[in-house]
TORKOL-4160 file (C-alpha; in steps of 0.2 Angstrom, whole numbers, padded with zeros to 4 digits, m for minus):
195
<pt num="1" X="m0333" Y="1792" Z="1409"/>
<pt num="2" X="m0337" Y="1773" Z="1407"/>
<pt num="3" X="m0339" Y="1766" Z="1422"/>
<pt num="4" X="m0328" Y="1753" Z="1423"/>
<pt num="5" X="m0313" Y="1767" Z="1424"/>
<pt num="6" X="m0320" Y="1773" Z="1439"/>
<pt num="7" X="m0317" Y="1756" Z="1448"/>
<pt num="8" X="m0299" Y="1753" Z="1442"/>
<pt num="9" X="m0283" Y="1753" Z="1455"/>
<pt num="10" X="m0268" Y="1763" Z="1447"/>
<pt num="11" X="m0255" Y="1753" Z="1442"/>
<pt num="12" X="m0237" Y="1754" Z="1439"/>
<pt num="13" X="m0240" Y="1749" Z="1420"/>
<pt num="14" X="m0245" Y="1765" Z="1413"/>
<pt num="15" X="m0251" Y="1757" Z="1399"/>
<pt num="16" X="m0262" Y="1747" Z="1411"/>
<pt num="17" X="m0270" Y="1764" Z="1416"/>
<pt num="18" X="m0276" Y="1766" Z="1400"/>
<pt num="19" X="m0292" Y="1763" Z="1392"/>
<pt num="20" X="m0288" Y="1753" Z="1376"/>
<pt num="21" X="m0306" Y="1755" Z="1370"/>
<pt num="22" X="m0304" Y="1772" Z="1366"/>
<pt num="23" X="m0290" Y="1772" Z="1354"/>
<pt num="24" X="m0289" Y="1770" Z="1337"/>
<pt num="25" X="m0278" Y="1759" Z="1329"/>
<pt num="26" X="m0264" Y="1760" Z="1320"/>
<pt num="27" X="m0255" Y="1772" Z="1328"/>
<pt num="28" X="m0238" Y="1778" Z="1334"/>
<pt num="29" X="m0234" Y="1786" Z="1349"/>
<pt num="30" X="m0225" Y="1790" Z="1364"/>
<pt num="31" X="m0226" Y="1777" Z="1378"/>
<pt num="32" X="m0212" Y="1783" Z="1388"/>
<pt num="33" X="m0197" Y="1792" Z="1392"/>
<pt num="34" X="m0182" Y="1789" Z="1401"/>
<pt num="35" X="m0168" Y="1801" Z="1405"/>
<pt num="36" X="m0154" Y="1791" Z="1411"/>
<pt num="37" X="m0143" Y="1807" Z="1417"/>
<pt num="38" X="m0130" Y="1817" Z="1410"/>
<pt num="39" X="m0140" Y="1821" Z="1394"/>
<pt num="40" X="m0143" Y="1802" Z="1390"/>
<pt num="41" X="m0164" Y="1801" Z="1385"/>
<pt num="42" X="m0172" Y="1783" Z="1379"/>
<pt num="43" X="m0191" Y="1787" Z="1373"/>
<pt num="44" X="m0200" Y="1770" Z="1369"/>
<pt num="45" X="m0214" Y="1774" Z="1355"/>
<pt num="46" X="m0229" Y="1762" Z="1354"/>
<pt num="47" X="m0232" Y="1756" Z="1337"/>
<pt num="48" X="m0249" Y="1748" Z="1336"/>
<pt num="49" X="m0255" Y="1740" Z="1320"/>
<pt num="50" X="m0273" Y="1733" Z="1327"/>
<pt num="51" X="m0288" Y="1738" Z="1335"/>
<pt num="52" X="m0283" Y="1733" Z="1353"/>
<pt num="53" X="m0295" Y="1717" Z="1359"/>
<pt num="54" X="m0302" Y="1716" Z="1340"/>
<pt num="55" X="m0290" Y="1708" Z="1328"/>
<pt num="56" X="m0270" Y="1704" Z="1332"/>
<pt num="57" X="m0257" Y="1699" Z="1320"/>
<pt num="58" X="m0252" Y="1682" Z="1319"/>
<pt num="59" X="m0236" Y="1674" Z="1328"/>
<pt num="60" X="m0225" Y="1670" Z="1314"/>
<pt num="61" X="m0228" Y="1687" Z="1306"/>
<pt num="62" X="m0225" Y="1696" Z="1321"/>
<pt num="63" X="m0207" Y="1686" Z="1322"/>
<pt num="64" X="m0205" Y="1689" Z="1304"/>
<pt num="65" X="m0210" Y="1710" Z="1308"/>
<pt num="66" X="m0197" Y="1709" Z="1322"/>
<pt num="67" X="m0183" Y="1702" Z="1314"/>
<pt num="68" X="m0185" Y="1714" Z="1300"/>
<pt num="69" X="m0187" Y="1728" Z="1309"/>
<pt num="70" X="m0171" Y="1727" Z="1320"/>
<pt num="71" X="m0162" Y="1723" Z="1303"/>
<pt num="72" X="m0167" Y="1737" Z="1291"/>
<pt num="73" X="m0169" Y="1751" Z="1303"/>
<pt num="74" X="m0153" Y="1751" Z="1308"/>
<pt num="75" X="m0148" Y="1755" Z="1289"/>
<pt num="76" X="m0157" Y="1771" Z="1292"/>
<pt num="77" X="m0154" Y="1775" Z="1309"/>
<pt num="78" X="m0139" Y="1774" Z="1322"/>
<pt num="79" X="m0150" Y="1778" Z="1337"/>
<pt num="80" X="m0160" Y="1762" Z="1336"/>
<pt num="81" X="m0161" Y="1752" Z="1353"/>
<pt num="82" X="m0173" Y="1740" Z="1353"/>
<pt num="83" X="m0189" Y="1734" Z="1341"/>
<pt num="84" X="m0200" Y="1721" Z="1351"/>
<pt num="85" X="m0215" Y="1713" Z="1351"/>
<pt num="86" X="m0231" Y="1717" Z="1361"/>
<pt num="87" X="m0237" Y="1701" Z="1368"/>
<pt num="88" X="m0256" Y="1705" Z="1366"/>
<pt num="89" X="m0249" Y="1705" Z="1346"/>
<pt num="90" X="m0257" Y="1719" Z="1340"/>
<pt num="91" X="m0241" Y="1730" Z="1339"/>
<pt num="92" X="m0221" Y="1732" Z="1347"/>
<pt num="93" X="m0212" Y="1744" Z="1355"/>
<pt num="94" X="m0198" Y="1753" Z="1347"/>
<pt num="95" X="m0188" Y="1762" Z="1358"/>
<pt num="96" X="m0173" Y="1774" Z="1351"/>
<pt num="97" X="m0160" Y="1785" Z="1359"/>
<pt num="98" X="m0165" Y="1805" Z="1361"/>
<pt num="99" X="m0179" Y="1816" Z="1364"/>
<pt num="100" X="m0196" Y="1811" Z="1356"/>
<pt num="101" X="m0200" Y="1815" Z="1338"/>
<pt num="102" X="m0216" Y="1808" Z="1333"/>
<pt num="103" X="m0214" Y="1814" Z="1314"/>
<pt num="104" X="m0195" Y="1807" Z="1312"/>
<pt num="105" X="m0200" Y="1791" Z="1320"/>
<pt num="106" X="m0216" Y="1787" Z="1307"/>
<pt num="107" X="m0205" Y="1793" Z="1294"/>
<pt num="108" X="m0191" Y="1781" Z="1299"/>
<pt num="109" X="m0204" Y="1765" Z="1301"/>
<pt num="110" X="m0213" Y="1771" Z="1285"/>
<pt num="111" X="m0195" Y="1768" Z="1277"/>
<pt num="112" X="m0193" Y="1754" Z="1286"/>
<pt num="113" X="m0207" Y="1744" Z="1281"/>
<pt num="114" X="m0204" Y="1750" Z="1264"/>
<pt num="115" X="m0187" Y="1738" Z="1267"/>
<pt num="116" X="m0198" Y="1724" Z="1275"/>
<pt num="117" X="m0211" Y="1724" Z="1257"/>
<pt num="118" X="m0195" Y="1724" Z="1247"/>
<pt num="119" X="m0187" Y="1709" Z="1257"/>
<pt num="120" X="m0188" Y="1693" Z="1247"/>
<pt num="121" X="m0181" Y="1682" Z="1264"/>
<pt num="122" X="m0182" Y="1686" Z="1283"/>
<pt num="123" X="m0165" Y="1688" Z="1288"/>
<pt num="124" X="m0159" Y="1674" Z="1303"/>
<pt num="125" X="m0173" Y="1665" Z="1300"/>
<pt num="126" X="m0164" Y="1650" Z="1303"/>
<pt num="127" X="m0156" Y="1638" Z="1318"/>
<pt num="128" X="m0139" Y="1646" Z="1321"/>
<pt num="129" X="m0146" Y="1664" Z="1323"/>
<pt num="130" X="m0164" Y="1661" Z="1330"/>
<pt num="131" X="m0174" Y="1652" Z="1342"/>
<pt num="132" X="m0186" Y="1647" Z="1333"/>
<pt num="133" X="m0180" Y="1648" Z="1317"/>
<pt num="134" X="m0193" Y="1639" Z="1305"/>
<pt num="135" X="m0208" Y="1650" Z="1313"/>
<pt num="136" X="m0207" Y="1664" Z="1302"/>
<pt num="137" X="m0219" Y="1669" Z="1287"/>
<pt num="138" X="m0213" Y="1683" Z="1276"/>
<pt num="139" X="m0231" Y="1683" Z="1268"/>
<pt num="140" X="m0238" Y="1686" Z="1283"/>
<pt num="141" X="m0226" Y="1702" Z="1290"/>
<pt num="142" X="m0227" Y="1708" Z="1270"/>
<pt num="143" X="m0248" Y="1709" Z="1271"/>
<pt num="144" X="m0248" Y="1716" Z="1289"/>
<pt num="145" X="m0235" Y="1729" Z="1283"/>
<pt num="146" X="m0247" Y="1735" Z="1269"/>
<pt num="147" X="m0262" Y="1736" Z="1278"/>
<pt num="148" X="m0252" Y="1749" Z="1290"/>
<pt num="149" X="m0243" Y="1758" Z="1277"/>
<pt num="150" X="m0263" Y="1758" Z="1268"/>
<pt num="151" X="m0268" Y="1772" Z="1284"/>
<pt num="152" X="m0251" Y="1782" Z="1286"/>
<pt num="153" X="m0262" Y="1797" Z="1285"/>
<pt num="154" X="m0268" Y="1794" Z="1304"/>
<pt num="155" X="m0253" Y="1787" Z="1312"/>
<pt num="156" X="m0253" Y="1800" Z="1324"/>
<pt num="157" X="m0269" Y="1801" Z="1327"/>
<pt num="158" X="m0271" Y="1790" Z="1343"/>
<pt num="159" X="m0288" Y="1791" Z="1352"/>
<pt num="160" X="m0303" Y="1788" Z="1342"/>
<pt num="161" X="m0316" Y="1802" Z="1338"/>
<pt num="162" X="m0326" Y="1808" Z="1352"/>
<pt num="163" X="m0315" Y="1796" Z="1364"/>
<pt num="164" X="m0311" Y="1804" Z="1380"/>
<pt num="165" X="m0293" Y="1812" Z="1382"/>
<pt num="166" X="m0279" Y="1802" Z="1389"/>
<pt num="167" X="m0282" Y="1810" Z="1405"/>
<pt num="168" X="m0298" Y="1806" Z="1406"/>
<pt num="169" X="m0297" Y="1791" Z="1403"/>
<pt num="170" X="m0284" Y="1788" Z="1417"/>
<pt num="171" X="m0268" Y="1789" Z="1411"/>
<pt num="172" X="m0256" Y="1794" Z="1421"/>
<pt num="173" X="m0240" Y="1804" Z="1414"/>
<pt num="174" X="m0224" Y="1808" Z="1421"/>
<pt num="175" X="m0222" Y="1828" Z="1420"/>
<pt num="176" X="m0207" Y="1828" Z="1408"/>
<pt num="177" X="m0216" Y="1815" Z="1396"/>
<pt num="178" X="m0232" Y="1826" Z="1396"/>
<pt num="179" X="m0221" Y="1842" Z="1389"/>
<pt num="180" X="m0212" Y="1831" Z="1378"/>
<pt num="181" X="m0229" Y="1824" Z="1369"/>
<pt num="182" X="m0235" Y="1840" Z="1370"/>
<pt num="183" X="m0220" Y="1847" Z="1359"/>
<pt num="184" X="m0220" Y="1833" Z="1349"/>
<pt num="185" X="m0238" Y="1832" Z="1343"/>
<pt num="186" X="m0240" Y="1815" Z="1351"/>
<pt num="187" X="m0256" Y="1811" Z="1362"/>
<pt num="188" X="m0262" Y="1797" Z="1373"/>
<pt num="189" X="m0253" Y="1787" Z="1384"/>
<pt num="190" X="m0244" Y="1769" Z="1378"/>
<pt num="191" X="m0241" Y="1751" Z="1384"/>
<pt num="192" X="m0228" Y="1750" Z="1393"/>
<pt num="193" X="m0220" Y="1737" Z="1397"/>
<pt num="194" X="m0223" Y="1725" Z="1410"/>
<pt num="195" X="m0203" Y="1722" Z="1411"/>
């Protein structure tokens, strides 16, 4: 174990009690799950597109990502809660309703950014419907789109080879999200967010 690991507090963050050295982006996994009580469930799934303190995605794509994200996936699924952005911008946080299913969700962003390569405008992009509406750059979102869909093969492949486990890298885990990743396929531990 690197030494640095050894020296670090645990945190309420669970994403803070990971090493972001050892994965390999772009990925997609479970970050979290919430179950809310009388069958509700709310996983939040970490869908990174860079190589965390490497390379990040521009500002104006990631608006552009977001905006077309929570538009077009909700043509294709009705348990979509949220799409944000991370702020380290190397990725967002899409959370849905029900138990985790790392296969459905690639296959529902992979449809997804299918939409976003076929866009010829971000939608609300504009004043009345956006805060910021003139920082977008459909260019931007399109190219950073491609280069994930270019390695969909490893989406859920998370740590990089010879990387230590999650555990091991001191992740903690909550008992039920464990059995879900574990039945899902999904491994690691996610950002999660600071909110």
């Amino acid at each position: 174990m690197r030494a640095f690991r050894e020296h670090i507090m645990k945190l309420n963050v669970e994403s803070f009690n990971l090493d972001h050295r050892d994965v390999s982006a772009p990925y997609i996994r479970v970050a979290d799950v919430k179950r809310l009580g009388e069958g509700a469930v709310l996983t939040k799934y970490d869908v990174r597109f860079c190589q965390p303190n490497r390379e990040h995605l521009e500002m104006d794509a990631v608006h552009s990502i977001e905006h077309m994200f929570a538009e077009f996936s909700r043509n294709h699924a009705p348990n979509v809660v949220d799409f944000s952005p991370m702020g380290c911008q190397t990725g967002f946080y899409l959370m849905l309703a029900g138990e985790p299913d790392v296969p459905a969700t690639a296959a529902l962003v992979e449809t997804t950014f299918r939409d976003i390569l076929a866009a010829t405008a971000v939608p609300a992009a504009n004043e009345v419907q956006c805060g910021w509406g003139a920082h977008h750059s459909l260019k931007g979102a399109q190219d950073a789109v491609t280069a994930m869909l270019a390695k969909r093969s490893a989406w859920e492949q998370v740590m990089a080879p010879g990387a230590p486990s999650a555990d091991d890298a001191g992740a903690r885990l909550a008992p039920e999200t464990a059995a879900s990743e574990n039945a899902t396929g999904a491994s690691g531990v996610g950002e999660g967010a600071a909110s």
